[in-house]
N, C-alpha and C positions, 0 to 999 in steps of 0.2 A: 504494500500500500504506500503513499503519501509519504509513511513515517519510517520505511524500511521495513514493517514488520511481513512476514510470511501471511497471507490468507487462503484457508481453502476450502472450499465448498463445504467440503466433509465438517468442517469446525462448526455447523449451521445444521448437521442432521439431526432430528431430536429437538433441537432446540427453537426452530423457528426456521418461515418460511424464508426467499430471497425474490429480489427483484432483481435479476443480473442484467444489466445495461451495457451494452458496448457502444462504445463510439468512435469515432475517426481520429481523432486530433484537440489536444487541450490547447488554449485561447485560439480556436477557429469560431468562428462568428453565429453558424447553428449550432454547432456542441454547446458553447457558451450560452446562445437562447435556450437551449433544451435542457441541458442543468440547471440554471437559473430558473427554469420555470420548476424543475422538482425541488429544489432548495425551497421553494417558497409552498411549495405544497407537499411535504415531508408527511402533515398528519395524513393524506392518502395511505402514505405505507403503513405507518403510525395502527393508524385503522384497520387494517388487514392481517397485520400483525408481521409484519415483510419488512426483514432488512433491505436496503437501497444498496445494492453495491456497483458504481463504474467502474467499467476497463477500459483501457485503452493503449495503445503500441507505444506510448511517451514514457520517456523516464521517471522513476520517483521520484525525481528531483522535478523536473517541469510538471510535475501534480500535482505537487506540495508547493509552490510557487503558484500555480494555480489557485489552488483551492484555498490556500491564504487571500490572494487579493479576490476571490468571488465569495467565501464564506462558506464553503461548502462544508457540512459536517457532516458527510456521510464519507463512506469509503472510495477510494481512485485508487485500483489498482493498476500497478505497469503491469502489462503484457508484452515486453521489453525483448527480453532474451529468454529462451529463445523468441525469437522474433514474430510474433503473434500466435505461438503455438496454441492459447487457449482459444483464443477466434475460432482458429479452424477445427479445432474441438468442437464448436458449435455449429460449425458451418459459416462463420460470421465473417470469416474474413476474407479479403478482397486480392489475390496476388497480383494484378495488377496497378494496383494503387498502393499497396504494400500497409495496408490500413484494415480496420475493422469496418463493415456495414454500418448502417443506425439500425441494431436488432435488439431485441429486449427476451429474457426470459424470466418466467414466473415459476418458481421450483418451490414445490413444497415441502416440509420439515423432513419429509422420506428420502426428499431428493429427486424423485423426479418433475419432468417439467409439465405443469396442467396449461400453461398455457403460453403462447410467443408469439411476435410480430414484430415486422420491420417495413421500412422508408424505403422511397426511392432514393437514389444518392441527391444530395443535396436538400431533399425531403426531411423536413422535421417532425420525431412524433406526435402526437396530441395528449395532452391528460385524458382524453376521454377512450383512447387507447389505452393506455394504464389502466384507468378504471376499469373497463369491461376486465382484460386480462388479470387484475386482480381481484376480481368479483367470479372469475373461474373457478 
């Protein structure tokens, strides 16, 4: 994450759901609208009972420098080195662009995923995407 520490899914089974978020690129212009808007509507997860957790290919150094000047208190993990390997665990990531999609999964306490969606490139989610997929 942000702060060097290790995170991984398994640390969340048992204990609560996840929102897994991937994204492109930290201080890019829609990542920045699209965190920005979950930063401000946190109790959504809150509510559901869903950790928020971001990925993205950036370093933890450019997350934590991020997430400092945007406020974000949820988790940014690097998906760093290797070099997007969890994206494409998910199918999320782009080899062409050498970046993550905008794909979101909702993974329940068991671990598996009830529900996912993703953007056109350039396309930003909607809260009302989150909500349905967290109302799954």
């Amino acid at each position: 994450n942000q702060f060097g520490q290790t995170v991984a899914l398994g640390d969340f089974r048992g204990v609560s759901p996840v929102t897994l978020v991937f994204f492109p690129l930290a201080f890019s212009r829609t990542c920045q609208g699209e965190l920005c808007e979950l930063r401000d509507h946190l109790d959504l997860f809150a509510e559901a009972g869903s950790e928020l957790v971001a990925v993205s290919v950036d370093s933890k150094h450019s997350l934590r420098a991020w997430a400092e000047e945007q406020g974000y208190d949820f988790p940014l993990l690097a998906d760093f080195w290797p070099h997007g390997e969890v994206a494409r665990a998910y199918g999320a990531f782009v080899e062409e662009r050498g970046y993550a999609n905008r794909a979101t999964f909702v993974i329940d306490v068991d671990g598996v995923i009830r529900s996912s969606f993703a953007t056109a490139p350039g396309e930003a989610r909607t809260l009302e995407q989150y909500r349905t997929a967290l109302a799954t």
